[in-house]
C-alpha positions in Angstrom: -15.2 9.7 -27.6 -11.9 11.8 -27.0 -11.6 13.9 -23.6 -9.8 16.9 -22.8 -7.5 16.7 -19.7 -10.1 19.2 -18.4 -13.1 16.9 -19.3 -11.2 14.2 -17.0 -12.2 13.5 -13.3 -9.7 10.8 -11.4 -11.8 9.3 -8.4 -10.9 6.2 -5.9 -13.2 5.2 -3.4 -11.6 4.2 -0.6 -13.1 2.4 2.6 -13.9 -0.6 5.3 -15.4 -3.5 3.9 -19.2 -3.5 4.1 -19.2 0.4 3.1 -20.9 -0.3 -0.1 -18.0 0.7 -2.4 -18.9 -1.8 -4.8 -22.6 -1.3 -4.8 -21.8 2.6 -5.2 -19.8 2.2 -8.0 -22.9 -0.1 -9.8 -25.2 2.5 -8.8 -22.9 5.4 -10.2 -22.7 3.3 -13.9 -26.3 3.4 -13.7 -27.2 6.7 -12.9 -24.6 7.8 -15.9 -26.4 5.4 -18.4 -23.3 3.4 -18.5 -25.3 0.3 -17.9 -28.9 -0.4 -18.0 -29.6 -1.6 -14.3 -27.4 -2.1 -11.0 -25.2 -5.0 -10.6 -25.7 -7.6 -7.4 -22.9 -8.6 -5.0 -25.5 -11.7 -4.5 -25.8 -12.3 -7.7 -22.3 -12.0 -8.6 -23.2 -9.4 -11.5 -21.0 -6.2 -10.5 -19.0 -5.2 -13.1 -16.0 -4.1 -10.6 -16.3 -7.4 -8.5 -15.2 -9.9 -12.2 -12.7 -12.0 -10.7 -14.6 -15.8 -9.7 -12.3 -15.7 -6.1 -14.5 -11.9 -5.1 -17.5 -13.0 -6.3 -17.3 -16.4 -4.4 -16.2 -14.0 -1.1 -18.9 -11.6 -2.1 -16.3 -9.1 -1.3 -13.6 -6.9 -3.2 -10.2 -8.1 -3.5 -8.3 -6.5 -5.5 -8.8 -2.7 -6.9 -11.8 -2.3 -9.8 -11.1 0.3 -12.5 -14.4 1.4 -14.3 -15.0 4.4 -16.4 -18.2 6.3 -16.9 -18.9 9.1 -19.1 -21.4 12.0 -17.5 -22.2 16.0 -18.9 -19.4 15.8 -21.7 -17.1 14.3 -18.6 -15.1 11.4 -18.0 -14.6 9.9 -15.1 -12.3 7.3 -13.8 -13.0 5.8 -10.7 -11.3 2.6 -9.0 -13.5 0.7 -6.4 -10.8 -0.7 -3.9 -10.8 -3.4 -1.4 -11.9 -2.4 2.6 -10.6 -5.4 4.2 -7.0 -4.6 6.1 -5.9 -7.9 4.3 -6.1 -6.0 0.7 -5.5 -2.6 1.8 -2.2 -2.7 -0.2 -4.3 -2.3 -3.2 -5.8 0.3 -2.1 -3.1 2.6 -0.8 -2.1 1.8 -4.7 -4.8 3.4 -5.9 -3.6 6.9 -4.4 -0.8 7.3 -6.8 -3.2 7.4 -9.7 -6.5 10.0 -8.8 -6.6 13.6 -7.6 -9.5 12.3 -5.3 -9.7 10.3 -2.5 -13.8 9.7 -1.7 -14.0 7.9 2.0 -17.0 6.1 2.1 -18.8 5.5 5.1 -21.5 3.3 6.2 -24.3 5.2 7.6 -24.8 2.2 10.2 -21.3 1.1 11.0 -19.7 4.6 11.0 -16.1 5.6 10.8 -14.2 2.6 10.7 -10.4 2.0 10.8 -9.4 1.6 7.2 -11.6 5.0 6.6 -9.8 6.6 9.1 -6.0 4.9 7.7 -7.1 6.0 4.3 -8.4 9.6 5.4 -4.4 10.3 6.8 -2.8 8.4 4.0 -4.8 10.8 1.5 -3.8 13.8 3.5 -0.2 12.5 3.4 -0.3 12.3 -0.3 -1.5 15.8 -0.3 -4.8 14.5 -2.4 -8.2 16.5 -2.5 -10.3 14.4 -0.3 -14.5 13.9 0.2 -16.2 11.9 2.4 -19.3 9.7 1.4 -22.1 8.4 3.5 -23.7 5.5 1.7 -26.9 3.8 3.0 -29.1 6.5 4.4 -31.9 4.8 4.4 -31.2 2.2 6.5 -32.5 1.5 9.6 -31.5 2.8 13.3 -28.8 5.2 12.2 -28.1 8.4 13.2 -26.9 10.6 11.1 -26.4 13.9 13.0 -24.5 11.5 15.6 -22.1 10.2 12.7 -21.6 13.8 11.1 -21.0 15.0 14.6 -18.3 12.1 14.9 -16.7 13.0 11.6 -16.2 16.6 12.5 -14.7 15.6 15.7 -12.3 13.0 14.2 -11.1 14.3 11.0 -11.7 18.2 11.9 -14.2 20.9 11.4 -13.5 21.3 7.7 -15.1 18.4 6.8 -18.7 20.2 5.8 -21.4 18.6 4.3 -22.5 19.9 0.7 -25.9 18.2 0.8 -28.0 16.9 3.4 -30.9 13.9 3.5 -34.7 14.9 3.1 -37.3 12.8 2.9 -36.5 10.1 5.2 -33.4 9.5 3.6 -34.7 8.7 -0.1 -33.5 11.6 -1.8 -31.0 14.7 -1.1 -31.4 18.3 -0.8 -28.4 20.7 -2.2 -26.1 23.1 0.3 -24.6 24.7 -2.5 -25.4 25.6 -5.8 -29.6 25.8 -5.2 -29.7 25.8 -1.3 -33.3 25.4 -0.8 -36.0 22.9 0.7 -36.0 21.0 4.0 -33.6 18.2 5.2 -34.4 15.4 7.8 -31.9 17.2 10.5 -29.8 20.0 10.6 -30.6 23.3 8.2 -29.6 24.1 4.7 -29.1 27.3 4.6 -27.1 27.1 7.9 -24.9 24.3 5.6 -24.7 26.8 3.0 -23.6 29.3 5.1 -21.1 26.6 6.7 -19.6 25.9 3.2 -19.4 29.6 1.7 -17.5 30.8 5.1 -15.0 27.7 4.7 -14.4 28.5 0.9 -14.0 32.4 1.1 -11.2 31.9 3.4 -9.0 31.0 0.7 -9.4 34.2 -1.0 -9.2 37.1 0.4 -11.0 39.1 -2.2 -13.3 37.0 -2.1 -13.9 37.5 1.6 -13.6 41.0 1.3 -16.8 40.7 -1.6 -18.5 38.5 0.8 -18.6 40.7 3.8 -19.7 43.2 1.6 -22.3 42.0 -0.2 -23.2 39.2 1.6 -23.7 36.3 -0.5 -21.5 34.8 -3.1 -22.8 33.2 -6.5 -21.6 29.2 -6.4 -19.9 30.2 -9.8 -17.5 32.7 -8.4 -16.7 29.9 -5.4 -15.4 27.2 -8.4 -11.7 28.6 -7.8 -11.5 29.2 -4.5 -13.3 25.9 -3.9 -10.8 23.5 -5.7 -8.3 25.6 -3.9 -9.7 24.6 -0.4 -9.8 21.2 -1.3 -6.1 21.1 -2.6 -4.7 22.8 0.8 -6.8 20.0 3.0 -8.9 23.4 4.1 -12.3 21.7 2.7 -13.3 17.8 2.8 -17.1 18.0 1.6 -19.6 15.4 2.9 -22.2 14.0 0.6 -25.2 11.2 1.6 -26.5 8.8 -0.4 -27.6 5.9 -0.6 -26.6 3.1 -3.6 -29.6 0.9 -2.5 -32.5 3.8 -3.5 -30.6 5.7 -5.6 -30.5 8.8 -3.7 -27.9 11.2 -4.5 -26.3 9.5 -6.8 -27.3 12.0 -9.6 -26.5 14.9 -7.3 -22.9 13.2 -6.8 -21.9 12.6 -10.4 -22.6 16.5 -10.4 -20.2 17.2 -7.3 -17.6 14.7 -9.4 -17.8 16.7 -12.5 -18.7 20.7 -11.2 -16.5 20.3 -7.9 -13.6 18.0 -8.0 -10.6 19.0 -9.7 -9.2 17.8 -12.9 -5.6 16.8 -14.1 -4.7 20.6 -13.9 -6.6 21.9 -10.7 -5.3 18.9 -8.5 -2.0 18.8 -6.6 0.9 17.8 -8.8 2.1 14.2 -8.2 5.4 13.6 -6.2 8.1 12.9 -8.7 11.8 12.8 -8.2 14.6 13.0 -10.5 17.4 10.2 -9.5 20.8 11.7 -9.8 23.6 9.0 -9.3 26.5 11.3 -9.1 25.3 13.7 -6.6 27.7 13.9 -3.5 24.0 14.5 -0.9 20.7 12.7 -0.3 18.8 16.2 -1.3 20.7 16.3 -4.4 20.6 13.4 -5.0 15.9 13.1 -5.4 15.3 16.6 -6.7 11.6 16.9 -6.8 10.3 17.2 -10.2 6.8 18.2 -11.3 5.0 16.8 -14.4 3.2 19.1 -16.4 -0.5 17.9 -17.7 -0.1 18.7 -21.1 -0.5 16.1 -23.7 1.7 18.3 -26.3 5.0 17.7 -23.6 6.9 14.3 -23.2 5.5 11.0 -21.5 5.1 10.6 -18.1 3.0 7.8 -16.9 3.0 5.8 -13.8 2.1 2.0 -13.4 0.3 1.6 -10.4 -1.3 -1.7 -10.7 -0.6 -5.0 -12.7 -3.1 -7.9 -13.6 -2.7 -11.2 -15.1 -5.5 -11.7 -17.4 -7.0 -15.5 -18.7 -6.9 -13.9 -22.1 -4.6 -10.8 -22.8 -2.0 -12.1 -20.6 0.1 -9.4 -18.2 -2.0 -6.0 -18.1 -0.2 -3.4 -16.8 -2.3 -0.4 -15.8 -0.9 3.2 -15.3 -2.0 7.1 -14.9 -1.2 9.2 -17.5 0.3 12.3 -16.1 2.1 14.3 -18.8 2.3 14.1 -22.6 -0.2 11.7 -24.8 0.2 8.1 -25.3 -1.3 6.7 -28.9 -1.4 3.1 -30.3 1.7 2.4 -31.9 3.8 4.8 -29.1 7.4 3.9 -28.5 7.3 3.9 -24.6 10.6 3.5 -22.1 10.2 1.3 -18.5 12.0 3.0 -16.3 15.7 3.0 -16.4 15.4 0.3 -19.6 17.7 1.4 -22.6 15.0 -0.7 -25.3 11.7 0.9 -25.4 8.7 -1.4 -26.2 6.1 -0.4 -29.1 2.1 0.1 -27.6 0.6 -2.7 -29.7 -2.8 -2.0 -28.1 -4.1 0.5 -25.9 -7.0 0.0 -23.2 -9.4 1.5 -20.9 -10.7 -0.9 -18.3 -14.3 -1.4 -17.3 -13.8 -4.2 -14.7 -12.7 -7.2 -16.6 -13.3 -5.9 -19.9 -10.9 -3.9 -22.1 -12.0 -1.2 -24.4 -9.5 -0.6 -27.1 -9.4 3.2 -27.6 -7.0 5.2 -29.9 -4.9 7.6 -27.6 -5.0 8.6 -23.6 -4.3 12.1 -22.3 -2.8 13.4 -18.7 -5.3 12.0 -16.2 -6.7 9.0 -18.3 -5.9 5.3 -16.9 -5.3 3.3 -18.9 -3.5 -0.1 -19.8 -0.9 -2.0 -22.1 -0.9 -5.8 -22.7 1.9 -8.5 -23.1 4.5 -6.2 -22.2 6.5 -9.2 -20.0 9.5 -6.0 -18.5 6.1 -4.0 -17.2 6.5 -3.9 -13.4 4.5 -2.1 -10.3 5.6 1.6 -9.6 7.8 1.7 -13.0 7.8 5.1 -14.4 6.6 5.2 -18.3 8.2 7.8 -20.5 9.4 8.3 -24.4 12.3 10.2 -23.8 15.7 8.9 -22.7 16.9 12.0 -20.4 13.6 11.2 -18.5 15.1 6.9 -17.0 15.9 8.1 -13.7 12.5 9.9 -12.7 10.3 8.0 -10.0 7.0 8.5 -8.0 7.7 9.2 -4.4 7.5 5.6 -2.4 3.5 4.8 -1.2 3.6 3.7 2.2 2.7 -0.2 2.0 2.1 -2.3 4.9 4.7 -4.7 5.8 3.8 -8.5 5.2 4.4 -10.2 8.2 1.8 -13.7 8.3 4.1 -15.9 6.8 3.6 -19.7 5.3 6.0 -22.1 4.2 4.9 -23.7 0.9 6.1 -26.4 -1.5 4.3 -28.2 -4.6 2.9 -31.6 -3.3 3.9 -32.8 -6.9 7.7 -33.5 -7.2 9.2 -31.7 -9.9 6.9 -28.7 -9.6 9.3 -26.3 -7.8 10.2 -24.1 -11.0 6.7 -24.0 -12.1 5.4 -22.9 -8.0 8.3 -20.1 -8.7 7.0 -18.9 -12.1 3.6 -18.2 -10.5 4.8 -16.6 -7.4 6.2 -14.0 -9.3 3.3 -13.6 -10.8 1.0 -13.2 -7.8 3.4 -11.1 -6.0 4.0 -9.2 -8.8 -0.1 -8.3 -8.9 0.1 -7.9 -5.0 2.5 -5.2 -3.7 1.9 -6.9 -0.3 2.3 -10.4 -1.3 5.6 -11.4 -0.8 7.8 -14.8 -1.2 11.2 -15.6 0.3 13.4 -18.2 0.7 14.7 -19.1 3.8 18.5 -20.1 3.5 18.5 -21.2 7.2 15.5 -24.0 6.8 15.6 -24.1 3.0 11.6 -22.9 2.9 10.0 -21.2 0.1 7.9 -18.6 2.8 5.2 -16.5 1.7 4.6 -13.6 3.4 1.0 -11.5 3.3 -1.2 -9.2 5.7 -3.0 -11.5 7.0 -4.4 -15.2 7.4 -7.4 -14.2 4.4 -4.8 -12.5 2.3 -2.8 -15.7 1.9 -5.6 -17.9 2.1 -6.8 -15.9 -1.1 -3.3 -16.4 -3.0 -3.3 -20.0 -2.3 -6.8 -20.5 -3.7 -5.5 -18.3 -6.9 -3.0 -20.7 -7.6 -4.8 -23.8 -6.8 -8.0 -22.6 -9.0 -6.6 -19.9 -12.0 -2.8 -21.9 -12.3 -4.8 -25.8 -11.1 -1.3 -26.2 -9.3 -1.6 -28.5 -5.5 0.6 -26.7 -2.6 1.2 -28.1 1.0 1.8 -25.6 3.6 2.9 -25.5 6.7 2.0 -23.6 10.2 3.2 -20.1 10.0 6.8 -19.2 11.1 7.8 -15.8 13.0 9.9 -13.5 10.8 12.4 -13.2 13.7 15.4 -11.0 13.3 19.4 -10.9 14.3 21.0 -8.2 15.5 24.1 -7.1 17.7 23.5 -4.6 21.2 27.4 -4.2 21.1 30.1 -3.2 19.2 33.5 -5.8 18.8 36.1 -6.5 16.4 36.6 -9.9 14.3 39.3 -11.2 12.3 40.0 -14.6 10.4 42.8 -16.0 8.1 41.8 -18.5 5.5 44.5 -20.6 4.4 44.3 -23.7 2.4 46.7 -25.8 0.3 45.3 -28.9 -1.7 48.6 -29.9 -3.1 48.1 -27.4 -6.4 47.4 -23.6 -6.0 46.4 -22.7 -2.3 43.6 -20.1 -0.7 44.7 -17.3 0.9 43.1 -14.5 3.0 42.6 -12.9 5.8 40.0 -10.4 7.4 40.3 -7.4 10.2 36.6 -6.1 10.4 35.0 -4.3 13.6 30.6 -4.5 14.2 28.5 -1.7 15.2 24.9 -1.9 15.8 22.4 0.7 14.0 19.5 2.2 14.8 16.2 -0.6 14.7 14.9 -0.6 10.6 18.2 1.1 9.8 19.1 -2.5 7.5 22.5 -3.4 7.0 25.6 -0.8 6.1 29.7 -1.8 4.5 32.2 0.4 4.6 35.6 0.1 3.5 38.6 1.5 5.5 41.2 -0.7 4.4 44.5 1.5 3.6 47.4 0.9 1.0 46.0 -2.1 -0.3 46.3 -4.4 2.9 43.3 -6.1 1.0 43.4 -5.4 -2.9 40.2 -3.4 -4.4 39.6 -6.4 -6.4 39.0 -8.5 -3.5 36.6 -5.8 -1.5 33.1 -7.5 -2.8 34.3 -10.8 -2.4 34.5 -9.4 2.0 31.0 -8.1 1.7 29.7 -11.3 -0.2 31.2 -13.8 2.5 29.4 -10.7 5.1 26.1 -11.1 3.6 26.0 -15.2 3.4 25.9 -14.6 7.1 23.0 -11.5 6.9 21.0 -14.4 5.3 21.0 -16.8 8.5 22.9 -15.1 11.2 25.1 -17.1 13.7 22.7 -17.3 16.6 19.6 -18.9 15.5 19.9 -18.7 11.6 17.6 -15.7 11.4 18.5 -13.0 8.9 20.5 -10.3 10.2 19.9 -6.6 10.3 20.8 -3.0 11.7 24.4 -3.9 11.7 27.4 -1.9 10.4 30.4 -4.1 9.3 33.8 -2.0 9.2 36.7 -3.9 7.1 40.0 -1.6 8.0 43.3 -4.5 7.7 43.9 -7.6 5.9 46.4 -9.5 4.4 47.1 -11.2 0.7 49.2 -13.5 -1.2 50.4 -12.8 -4.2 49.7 -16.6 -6.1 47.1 -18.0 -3.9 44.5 -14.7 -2.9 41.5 -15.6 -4.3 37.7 -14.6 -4.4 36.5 -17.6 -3.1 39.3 -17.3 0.4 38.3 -13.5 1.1 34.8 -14.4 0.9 35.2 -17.1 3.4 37.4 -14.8 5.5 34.9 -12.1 5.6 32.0 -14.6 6.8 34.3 -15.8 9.4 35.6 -13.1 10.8 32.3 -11.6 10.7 31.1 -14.1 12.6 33.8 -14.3 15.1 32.9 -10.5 16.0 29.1 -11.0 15.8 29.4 -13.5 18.5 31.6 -11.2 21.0 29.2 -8.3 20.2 26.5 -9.5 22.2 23.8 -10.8 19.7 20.3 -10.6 20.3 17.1 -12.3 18.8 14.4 -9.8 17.6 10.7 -10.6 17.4 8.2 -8.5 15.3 5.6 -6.2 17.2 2.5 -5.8 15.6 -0.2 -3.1 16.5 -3.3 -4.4 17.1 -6.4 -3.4 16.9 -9.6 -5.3 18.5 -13.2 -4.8 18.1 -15.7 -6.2 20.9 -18.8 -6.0 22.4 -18.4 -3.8 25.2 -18.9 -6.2 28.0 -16.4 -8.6 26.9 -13.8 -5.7 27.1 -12.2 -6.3 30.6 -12.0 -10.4 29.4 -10.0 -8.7 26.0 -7.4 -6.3 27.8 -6.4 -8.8 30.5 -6.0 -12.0 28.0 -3.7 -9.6 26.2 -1.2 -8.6 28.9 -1.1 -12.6 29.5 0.3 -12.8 25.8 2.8 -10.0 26.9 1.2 -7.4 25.1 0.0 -4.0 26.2 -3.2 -1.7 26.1 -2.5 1.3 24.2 -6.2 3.2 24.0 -9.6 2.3 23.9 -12.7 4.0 22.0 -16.1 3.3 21.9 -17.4 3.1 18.6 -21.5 3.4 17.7 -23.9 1.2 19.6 -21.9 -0.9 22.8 -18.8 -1.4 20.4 -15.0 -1.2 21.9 -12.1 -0.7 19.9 -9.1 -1.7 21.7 -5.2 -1.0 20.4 -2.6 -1.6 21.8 0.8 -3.6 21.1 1.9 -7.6 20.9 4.7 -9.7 19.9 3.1 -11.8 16.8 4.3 -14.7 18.5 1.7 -14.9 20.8 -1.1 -14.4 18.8 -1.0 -17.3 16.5 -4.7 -18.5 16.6 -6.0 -15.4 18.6 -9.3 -15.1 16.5 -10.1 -18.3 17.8 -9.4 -17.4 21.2 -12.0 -14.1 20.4 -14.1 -16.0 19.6 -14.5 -17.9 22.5 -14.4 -15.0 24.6 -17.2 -12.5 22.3 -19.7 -15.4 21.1 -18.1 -15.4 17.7 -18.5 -11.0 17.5 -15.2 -10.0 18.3 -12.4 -9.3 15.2 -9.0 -7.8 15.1 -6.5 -6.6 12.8 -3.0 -6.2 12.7 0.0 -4.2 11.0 3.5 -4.4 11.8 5.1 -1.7 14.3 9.1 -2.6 15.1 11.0 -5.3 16.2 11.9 -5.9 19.7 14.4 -8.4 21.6 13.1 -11.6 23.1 12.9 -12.2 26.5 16.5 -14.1 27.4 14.7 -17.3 28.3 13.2 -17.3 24.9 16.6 -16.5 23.4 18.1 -19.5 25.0 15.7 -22.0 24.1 15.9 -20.4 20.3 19.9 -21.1 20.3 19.4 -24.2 21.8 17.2 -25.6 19.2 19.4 -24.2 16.3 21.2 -26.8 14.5 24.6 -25.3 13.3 26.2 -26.8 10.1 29.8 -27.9 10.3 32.2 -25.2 8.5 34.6 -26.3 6.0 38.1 -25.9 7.5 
C-alpha cells in the first residue's frame, strides 16, 4: 500500500535497558494487526530482537526498524539499544525520525541513558514524548515518578493520559477527558495540556479566555507547534505486558505527532570548498518534503545481512526514490542503479515499489554505501551533508590478532565490516607496538564484536589486556631544525628543515602551516615536510604515543639542485620536528572518563573514598527511587581497569557503572618517567 508523506509517522524509541523497548514495540505490532500475538524476549520470538548474539543476551544490540500500518497511517518506528555500550546506535537513530519517545520503566524510573537521550533529542531540535511502560507492576509510584519527571526535564512535560483501573487500562486527557484515574485528575490534566498548547497561539488564547474551552481539533496546529519549539513533551502510561494503552498510543502516534512536513526540518549543510570563511563555507540548507523535488536521503545505519549481503538503510527526506532509480553517494561522480528497494520489518525485507519523504527504507549490495553518506540524483547536490551526531568516543581498547597465521588480511576485511555497522566500533593500528587495537564503549560492546566474528565470520582471534589510549603533546613552544645529507657514491639526499612548535588548545588535533618565503624549500617538496611531520604524529618521541594539539610552523630551509629529493625532506621534517618536540617540554596525556556509579546507598561512603584512592574525584551524587545512589564524578581510565570487580566486592554483586570519555589530562611526572623509561626507541638511519 502506497503512503502519502502526510500518512507517514517517523518514531524511535529511545531508552535504558530494561525499559521494555523491545516488548513495546511487539505489543505495538500487535495492537495494529501487524502480527497475530506478541513476541517473547524469553522465547527469542521478537521480531526487532532477530540477530542470534541479542537473542542469546536477551537484550537489544543493535537498532530494530519495524513498520506498522494503523488508521490509513504508516508508521516507522526503530527500537534501539539502552545499554551505554550500544548507545551509538541509538544516538543514530535521531537523524532519521521527527520523534524521539523516552521510555521509562514505571519501576526503575528515569535512568541515565533516558535522561542522555532526552538532551541529545532536544539538541537535535526533535519533537520529543515520554513513555511510561509497565504500569502494572508492583510497588511503583507513579505520582512520585511524574513528579520526578517534571522536576528533571521541566514542567512541560504533561501527561496526555493517565492510569485507571489499577493500572490495566488508560483514561484520555485530551480529546474525551472523562472518567476517573488511579491518581491525580483528568480534567485538572486537561486543563494542564490546553493551557500549555494555547500559549503558542495567541488567538488561540485569546478564544480560550473567552470562551473557555477549546475543541481538541482546533489544538492539532498549535499542538505540533508546541512540540516542535520543545514547549510540550506529552507523557503517556502503558503497559506492553497487559496491553494497556497501547491502542490509545497508536492514536497519539498517528492524531498528535507530526509528519514529514509538521516536524523540524533536518540539519543539512551545503559544503562549499572555495569559500574564504568557516560560515561560508557550511551554509545551512533545508530539504523540502516533497517527493516531486530532487533526492535527498540520508544513510543512517548499515547492516551486513547472511543473505542480501551490505544493507544500507536511510531516511528519505526530499524527492521519491523508485526501483530502478539512478542514485549518487555523496561526493561520488558514478551513481549506482536501485536494483531493489526495501522496507525492513526486523530481519525481514519487504520489497516495495517506491519510498516517499519520511519513509525508511533500504538498498542491497551496494559495496560504496557508507554510514552518514548523503543520497541524491542530482550532481549540483555532492557536497550536501547532515549536521555531525554527537557519538561517543571509543575508548576500551583491545589488541587483537588471528590465532591462525596467514589470517591478517582476512581479520582486516571483517573489521571494516563491523566497524562499518558500528559507528562506535573502531580499529587502529598502532605504529608504535605494531598492534591491530580495537576500540569500543565498553568491555560488553567489544566482547559482542568479538563473538560476531568468531560466530557469523567462524574466524579464532587472541586478544590481549586492554591498553590506555594515551596521548603526546608539547606545554611549550621551541624551534627545530635538521639537515639530511647523504651520498651513496651515485646521486645524494639533500635537505634541510627550520620548523618552530606550538601547542594548541586540548582536542584542538594537529595544525601545518607553511611560512617558507622565496622558495627556501621548493613548493614541490612542502608535503614531503608534513609527511616526515606526521610519521612522528603516529608514535611521538617520548613514549611512542600518537601526537596531538600541536601546531608545526615550517618558515626556512635549504635545497640542492641534483640531490633534493622527497624522500630527504621527509626525513628532515621528522627530524627536526623531533629535535623541537623534545626542547618544547613534552608531556604524556591520559584519557579522563566521566563516570557514573550506581549503588546501594549504604555502600556509598565505601564507593566515593575507593575512588579518590584511584585519583579520581566526586563530582555529584543523586539518590535515585528506593535506597539507590548515583554517584559521577571523574577518573583517569587507567585506574579503573577491572573496577566492576572491585564493585562488586564492595555492593554484594549490585553496584554497576558506566563510562564516557571527558578530556585528556597530563600524567603525574612519576608516571611520565617510568612511561619514557620503558619506551624502547629504534635506532634512526643516519
Amino acid at each position: 500500500m502506497l503512503y502519502s508523506t502526510e500518512a507517514i509517522r517517523t518514531i524511535a524509541l529511545l531508552g535504558h535497558t530494561a525499559s521494555g523497548k523491545t516488548s513495546l514495540t511487539e505489543a505495538l505490532l500487535h495492537g495494529s494487526g501487524m502480527i497475530s500475538a506478541p513476541g517473547s524476549l524469553e522465547r527469542g520470538s521478537t521480531v526487532a530482537d532477530a540477530d542470534p548474539l541479542e537473542r542469546k543476551y536477551r537484550h537489544s544490540l543493535y537498532s530494530a526498524l519495524v513498520h506498522l500500518d494503523y488508521h490509513d497511517t504508516r508508521i516507522h518506528l526503530i527500537d534501539t539499544p539502552g545499554y551505554p555500550d550500544f548507545i551509538g546506535q541509538a544516538v543514530s537513530a535521531l537523524s532519521a525520525v521527527e520523534t524521539a519517545a523516552i521510555v521509562i520503566n514505571a519501576q526503575n524510573g528515569i535512568e541515565m541513558i533516558a535522561s542522555r537521550m532526552m538532551a541529545l533529542a532536544q539538541q537535535r531540535k526533535l519533537c520529543r514524548m515520554i513513555i511510561i511502560n509497565q504500569i502494572d507492576a508492583e510497588n511503583i509510584d507513579l505520582p512520585g515518578l511524574l513528579a520526578s519527571i517534571q522536576e528533571t526535564f521541566g514542567k512541560e512535560c504533561l501527561p496526555i493520559n493517565l492510569p485507571a483501573a489499577g493500572g490495566s487500562q488508560v483514561v484520555d486527557c485530551f480529546f474525551n477527558p472523562s472518567g476517573e484515574s488511579d491518581f491525580s485528575s483528568v480534567a485538572q490534566a486537561h486543563r494542564a495540556l490546553v493551557d500549555q498548547v494555547v500559549e503558542v497561539d495567541a488567538d488561540l488564547m485569546a478564544l480560550y479566555l473567552e470562551q473557555g474551552e477549546i475543541e481538541p481539533e482546533q489544538l492539532h496546529a498549535p499542538f505540533e507547534q508546541a512540540l516542535r519549539e520543545g514547549h510540550l513533551v506529552p507523557i503517556c502510561f502503558v503497559s506492553a505486558h497487559n496491553g494497556a494503552g497501547i491502542r490509545e498510543l497508536l492514536d497519539v502516534f498517528v492524531r498528535l505527532l507530526p509528519n514529514p512536513t509538521e516536524g523540524n526540518p533536518p540539519l543539512f549543510y551545503r559544503e562549499d570548498l572555495n569559500a574564504s570563511s568557516a560560515e561560508e563555507r557550511q551554509r545551512e540548507i533545508r530539504s523540502v518534503p516533497d517527493p516531486s523535488q530532487h533526492v535527498l536521503a540520508h544513510v543512517f545505519k548499515l547492516m551486513v545481512d547472511p543473505y542480501v549481503g551490505k544493507l544500507g538503510v536511510f531516511r528519505i527526506h526530499q524527492g521519491t526514490v523508485r526501483r530502478d532509480s539512478m542514485l549518487y553517494i555523496g561526493d561520488a561522480r558514478k551513481p549506482f542503479k536501485v536494483a531493489h528497494l526495501y522496507l525492513l520489518q526486523g530481519k525481514e525485507q519487504i520489497e516495495v515499489q517506491q519510498g516517499v519523504p519520511g519513509d525508511i527504507c533500504a538498498v542491497a549490495k551496494v559495496e560504496d554505501i557508507a554510514f552518514d553518506a548523503v543520497l541524491h540524483d542530482a550532481a549540483e547536490d555532492e557536497h550536501i551533508h547532515l549536521k555531525p551526531l554527537p557519538f561517543p568516543t571509543p575508548i576500551y581498547a583491545l589488541a587483537i590478532e588471528p590465532k591462525k597465521r596467514g589470517d591478517e588480511q582476512r581479520l582486516w576485511e571483517i573489521l571494516q565490516k563491523l566497524t562499518a555497522e558500528d559507528p562506535c566500533l573502531k580499529v587502529e593500528h598502532q605504529i608504535s607496538t605494531n598492534e591491530t587495537v580495537m576500540l569500543g564503549l565498553g568491555e560488553l560492546h567489544l566482547r559482542c564484536a568479538l563473538e560476531r566474528m568468531m560466530e557469523f565470520y567462524k574466524i579464532d582471534i587472541a586478544t590481549r589486556p586492554p591498553k590506555i589510549a594515551y596521548r603526546e603533546t608539547i606545554a611549550g613552544h621551541a624551534e627545530g631544525h635538521h639537515r639530511h645529507k647523504k651520498q651513496s657514491g651515485g646521486a645524494g639526499q639533500f635537505g634541510e628543515v627550520f620548523l618552530r612548535v606550538e601547542s594548541l588548545p586540548r582536542g584542538a588535533g594537529f595544525e601545518f602551516v607553511d611560512e617558507v618565503k622565496g622558495g627556501a624549500i621548493p613548493g614541490q617538496f612542502i608535503p614531503a615536510v608534513e609527511k616526515g611531520i606526521r610519521q612522528v604524529l603516529e608514535g611521538g618521541p617520548l613514549a611512542g604515543f600518537p601526537m596531538q594539539d600541536v601546531r608545526v610552523i615550517v618558515y626556512d630551509g635549504k635545497s640542492h639542485p641534483v640531490d633534493s629529493k622527497e624522500v630527504a625532506f621527509a626525513t628532515a621534517g621528522r627530524k627536526a620536528f623531533i629535535d623541537a618536540v623534545l626542547k618544547a617540554r613534552p608531556v604524556i596525556l591520559e584519557p579522563i572518563v566521566n563516570i557514573e556509579i550506581v549503588v546501594p546507598e549504604q555502600t556509598m561512603g565505601d564507593i566515593t573514598g575507593d575512588l579518590s584512592t584511584k585519583r579520581g574525584q566526586v563530582l555529584g551524587m543523586q539518590t535515585v527511587q528506593g535506597n539507590t545512589v548515583v554517584i559521577s564524578g571523574q577518573a583517569p581510565l587507567a585506574e579503573l581497569s577491572d573496577y566492576q570487580s572491585r564493585l562488586n566486592s564492595v555492593t554484594g554483586g549490585r553496584g554497576s557503572y558506566t563510562i564516557e570519555f571527558s578530556h585528556y589530562d597530563p600524567v603525574p611526572a612519576p608516571t611520565q618517567q617510568r612511561m619514557v623509561s620503558q619506551h624502547k626507541v629504534e635506532p634512526e638511519e643516519a
